[in-house]
C-alpha positions in Angstrom: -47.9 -36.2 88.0 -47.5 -34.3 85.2 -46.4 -35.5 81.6 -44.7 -33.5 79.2 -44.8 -33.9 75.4 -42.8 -32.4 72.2 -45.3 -29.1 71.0 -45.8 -28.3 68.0 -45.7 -24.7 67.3 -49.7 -23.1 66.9 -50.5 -23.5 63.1 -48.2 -26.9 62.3 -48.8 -30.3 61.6 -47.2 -33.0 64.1 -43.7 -34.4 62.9 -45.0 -37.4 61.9 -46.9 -36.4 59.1 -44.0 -35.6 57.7 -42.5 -39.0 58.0 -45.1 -41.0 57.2 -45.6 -38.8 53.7 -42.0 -39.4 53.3 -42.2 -43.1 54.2 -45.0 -43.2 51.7 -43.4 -41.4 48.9 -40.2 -43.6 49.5 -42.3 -47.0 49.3 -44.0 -46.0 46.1 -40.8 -44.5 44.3 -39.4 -48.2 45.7 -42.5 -50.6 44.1 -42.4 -48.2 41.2 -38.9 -48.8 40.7 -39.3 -52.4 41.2 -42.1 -52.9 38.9 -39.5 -52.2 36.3 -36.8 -54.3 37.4 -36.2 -58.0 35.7 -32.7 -59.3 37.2 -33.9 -62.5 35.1 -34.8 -61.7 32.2 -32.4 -62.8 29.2 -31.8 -59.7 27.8 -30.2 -58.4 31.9 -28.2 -62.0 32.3 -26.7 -61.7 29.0 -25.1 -58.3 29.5 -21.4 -58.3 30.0 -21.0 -57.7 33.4 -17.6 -56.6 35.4 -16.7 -58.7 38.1 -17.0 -55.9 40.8 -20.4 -55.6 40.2 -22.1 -56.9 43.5 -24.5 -60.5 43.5 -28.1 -59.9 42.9 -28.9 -60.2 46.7 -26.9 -57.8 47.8 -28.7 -55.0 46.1 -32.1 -55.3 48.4 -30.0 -55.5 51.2 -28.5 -52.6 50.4 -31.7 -50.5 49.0 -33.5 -51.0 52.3 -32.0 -49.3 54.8 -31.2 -46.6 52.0 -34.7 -46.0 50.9 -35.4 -46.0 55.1 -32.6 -43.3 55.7 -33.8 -41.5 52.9 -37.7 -40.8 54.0 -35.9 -40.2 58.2 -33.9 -37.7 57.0 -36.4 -35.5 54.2 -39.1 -36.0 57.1 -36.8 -34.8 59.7 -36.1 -32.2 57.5 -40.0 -31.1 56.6 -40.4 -31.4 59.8 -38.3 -28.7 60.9 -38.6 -26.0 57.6 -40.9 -23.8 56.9 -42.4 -21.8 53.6 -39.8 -21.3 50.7 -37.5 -23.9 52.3 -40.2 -26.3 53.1 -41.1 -25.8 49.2 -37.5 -26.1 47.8 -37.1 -29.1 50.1 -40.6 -31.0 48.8 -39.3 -29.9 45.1 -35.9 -31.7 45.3 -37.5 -34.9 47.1 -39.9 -35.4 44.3 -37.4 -35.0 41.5 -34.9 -37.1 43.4 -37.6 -39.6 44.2 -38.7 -39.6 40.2 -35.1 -40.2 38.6 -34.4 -42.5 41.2 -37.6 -44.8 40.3 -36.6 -43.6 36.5 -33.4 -45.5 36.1 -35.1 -48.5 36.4 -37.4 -47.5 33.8 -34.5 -46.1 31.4 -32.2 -49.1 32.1 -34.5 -52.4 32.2 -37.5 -50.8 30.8 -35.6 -49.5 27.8 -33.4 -52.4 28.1 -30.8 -49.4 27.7 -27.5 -49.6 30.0 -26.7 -46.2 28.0 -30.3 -44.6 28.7 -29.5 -45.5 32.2 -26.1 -43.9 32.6 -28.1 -40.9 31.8 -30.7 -41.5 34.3 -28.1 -42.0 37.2 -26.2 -39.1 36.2 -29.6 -37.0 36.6 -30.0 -38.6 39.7 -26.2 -38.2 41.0 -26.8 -34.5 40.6 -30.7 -34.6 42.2 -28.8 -36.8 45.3 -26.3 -34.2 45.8 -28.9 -31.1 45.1 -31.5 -33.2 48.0 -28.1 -33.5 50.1 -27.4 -29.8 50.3 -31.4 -29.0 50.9 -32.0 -30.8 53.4 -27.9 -30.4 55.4 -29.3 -26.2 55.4 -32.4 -27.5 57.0 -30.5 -30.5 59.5 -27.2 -31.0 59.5 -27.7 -34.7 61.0 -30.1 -35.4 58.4 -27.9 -34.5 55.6 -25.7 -36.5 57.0 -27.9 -39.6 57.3 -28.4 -39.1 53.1 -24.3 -39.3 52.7 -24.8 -43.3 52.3 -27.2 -43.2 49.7 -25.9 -40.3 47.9 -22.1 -42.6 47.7 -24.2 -45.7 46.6 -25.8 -43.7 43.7 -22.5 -42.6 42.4 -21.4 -46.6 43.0 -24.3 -47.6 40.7 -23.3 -44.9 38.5 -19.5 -46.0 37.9 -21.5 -49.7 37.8 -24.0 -48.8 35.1 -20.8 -47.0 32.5 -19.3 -50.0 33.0 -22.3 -52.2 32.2 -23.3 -49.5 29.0 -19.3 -49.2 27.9 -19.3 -53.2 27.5 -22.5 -53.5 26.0 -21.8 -50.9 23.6 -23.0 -50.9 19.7 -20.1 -52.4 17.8 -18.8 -54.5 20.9 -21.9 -56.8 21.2 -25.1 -57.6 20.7 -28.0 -57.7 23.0 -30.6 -60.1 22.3 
């Protein structure tokens, strides 16, 4: 009987490598992120609020499976470049990875909706730079970051909302 197994070409490192540094990166940017984050503090429940924003749950719900579709589809995409792509593609990870942990820095950190917009605006354009990457490398994998790339410009249109009635002038923030 012989068994038969996915090579990996002479002079590469197995795929899952790259997934598990991906996975690894993802999980740090997400307790980094976290660290940051305090839902109840008074300063956060005392911001004016729209109505569409979603409940407090909802946002771990929703961050999970992102962050998870996020480190599948840049290690699917390591996976599979090589040398100036493999470089571009590491470079646009990180700086995604770093404004995404950012915002929660810039926004609860700062206690600064406004500081935040500008963080998620970074980000927006990091999402859609990573997007492009890693769709030349894998189509199916740029695909996979279509989800979080739509939820980033959701928390975008979310945070100008937030920073627009929280404004200087309109109220203030204890």
């Amino acid at each position: 009987m012989t068994v038969t197994s996915e090579q990996t070409p002479a002079g590469t490192s197995p795929s899952w490598r790259f997934y598990a540094a991906t996975g690894a990166a993802v999980a740090a940017t997400a307790v980094v992120g976290g660290k940051a984050v305090d839902a109840d503090s008074v300063w956060y429940k005392t911001l004016d609020k729209p109505s569409w924003q979603p409940p407090g749950w909802a946002f771990g719900v929703v961050w999970t499976p992102l962050y998870a579709s996020v480190a599948w589809a840049a290690g699917r995409a390591l996976a599979k470049s090589r040398g100036a792509a493999r470089r571009r593609l590491v470079t646009d990870l990180a700086t995604d990875l770093a404004l995404n942990a950012g915002w929660n820095l810039a926004f609860f950190g700062l206690r600064s909706p406004s500081a935040g917009v500008a963080g998620t605006l970074a980000l927006d354009a990091a999402n859609v730079r990573l997007l492009r990457t890693v769709a030349q490398v894998d189509k199916a994998a740029g695909r996979a970051l279509v989800p979080y790339t739509v939820w980033c410009g959701f928390a975008t249109a979310l945070n100008a909302s937030i920073a627009r009635r929280n404004s200087a002038g309109r109220r203030s923030c204890p």
